[in-house]
Structures are given as C-alpha cells and as structure tokens.
C-alpha positions as CSV (number, residue, x, y, z in Angstrom):
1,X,101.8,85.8,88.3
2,X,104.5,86.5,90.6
3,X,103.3,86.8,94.3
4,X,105.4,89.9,94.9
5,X,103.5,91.8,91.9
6,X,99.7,90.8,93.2
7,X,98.3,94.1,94.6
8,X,100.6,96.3,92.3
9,X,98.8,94.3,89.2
10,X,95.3,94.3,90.8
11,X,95.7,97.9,91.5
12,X,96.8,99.0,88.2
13,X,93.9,97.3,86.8
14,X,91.3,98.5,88.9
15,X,93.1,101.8,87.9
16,X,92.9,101.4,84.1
17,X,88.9,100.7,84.6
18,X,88.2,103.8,87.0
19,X,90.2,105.9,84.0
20,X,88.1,104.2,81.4
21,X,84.9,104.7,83.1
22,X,85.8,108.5,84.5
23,X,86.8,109.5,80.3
24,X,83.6,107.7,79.1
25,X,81.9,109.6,81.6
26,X,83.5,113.1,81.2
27,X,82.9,112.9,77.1
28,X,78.9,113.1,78.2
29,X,79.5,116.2,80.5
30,X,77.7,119.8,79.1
31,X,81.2,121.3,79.4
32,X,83.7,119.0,77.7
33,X,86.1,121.8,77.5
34,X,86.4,121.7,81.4
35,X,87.0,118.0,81.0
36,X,89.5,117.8,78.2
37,X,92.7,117.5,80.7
38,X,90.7,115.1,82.7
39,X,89.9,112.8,80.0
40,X,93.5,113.2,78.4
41,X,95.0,112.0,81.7
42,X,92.1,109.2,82.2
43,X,93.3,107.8,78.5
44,X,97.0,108.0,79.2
45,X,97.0,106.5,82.9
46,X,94.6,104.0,81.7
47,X,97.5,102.7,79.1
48,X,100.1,102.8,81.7
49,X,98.3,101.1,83.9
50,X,97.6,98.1,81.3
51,X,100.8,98.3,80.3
52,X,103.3,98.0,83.6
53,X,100.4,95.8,84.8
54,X,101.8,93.2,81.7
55,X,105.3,94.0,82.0
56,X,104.9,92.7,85.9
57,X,103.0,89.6,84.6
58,X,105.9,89.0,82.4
59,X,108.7,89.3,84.9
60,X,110.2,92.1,82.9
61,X,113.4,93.6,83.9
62,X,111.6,96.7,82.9
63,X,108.9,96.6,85.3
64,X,110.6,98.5,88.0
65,X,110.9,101.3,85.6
66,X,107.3,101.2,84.0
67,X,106.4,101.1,87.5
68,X,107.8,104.5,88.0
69,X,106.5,106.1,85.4
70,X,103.1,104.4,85.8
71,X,102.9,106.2,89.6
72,X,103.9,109.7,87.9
73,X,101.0,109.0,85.6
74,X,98.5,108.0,88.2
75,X,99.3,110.9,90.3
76,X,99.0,113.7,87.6
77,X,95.7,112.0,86.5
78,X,94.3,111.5,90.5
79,X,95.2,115.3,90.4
80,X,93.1,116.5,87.7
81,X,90.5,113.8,88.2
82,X,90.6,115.5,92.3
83,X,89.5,118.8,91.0
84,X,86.5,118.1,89.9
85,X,82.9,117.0,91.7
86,X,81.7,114.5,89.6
87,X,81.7,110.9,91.2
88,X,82.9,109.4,88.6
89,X,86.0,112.1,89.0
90,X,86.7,111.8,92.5
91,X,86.4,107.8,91.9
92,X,89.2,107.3,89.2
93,X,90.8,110.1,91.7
94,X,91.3,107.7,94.7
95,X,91.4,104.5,92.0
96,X,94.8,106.8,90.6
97,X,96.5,107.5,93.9
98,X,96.0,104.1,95.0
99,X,97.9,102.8,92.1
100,X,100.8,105.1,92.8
101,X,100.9,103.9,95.8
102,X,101.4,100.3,95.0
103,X,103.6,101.2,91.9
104,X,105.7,103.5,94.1
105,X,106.7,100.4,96.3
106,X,107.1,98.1,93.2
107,X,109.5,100.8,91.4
108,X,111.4,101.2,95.1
C-alpha cells in the first residue's frame, strides 16, 4: 500500500462500513419509504468506496479519477444520510463527508 494513499484508503473503508451499517439499519425503520434515498445512496457510496479504495491499492492510473467520483458520491450520500435523526444516519453522515474529504485531496 502506497504511503501517499493510507488515510484516503482507511477512510473509504471506514466509509463503505458506516454505509453498510446505516442501509442495514434503515431497511428495519417503520417508514422505509422515508428511507429509500438513504439506503439507495448508502449502497452506492458503499461500492465506490470499496472500489477507489482497490484502485489506490493497485496504483491505478485511474485512481485519481475514481477518487473524484468517489467524493461526489460520499457527499450526496452524507447529504441524505444528514437529514435524518437516526444515529446510525448522522454516523454514515460524518463517515461520508470525511471520505470526500480525503478523496478530494487524492483526486486534486
């Protein structure tokens, strides 16, 4: 693992599991209609994550780019995760704009 990819890869990981955790956790809410963006975004940021987290492992010449579109990702999904109370929402919120964060400065 390359040293300049550490906290982008720990952070997209850490990511991926607050998304997993926040969907399993929204699919046992009363209203999963209210949820179903939440859990939509949790699946999809939860493969980017995985994803640009391999790519970086790899030394791709794409990871720049997966980068970038893991951070749009992770900020729609910290979005819809911050609207709503539950813990587990507000968790995978600030687990999703962390990771834009870090992929932001990879992708830069």
């Amino acid at each position: 693992m390359l040293n300049e990819y550490k906290n982008c890869i720990e952070s997209c990981y850490l990511c991926a599991t607050a998304c997993d955790n926040c969907a399993a956790s929204c699919l046992e809410e009363e209203n999963l209609e209210m949820m179903r963006e939440c859990i939509k975004l949790d699946m999809q940021c939860a493969n980017i994550c995985r994803l640009a987290a391999q790519f970086m492992t790899q030394n791709s010449d794409s990871a720049q780019a997966l980068c970038r579109l893991c951070a749009e990702v992770c900020q729609k999904c910290g979005e819809e995760c911050g609207k709503h109370e539950h813990e587990h929402c507000q968790k995978c919120s600030r687990a999703c704009h962390q990771c834009a964060e870090q992929c932001r400065k990879m992708a830069a």
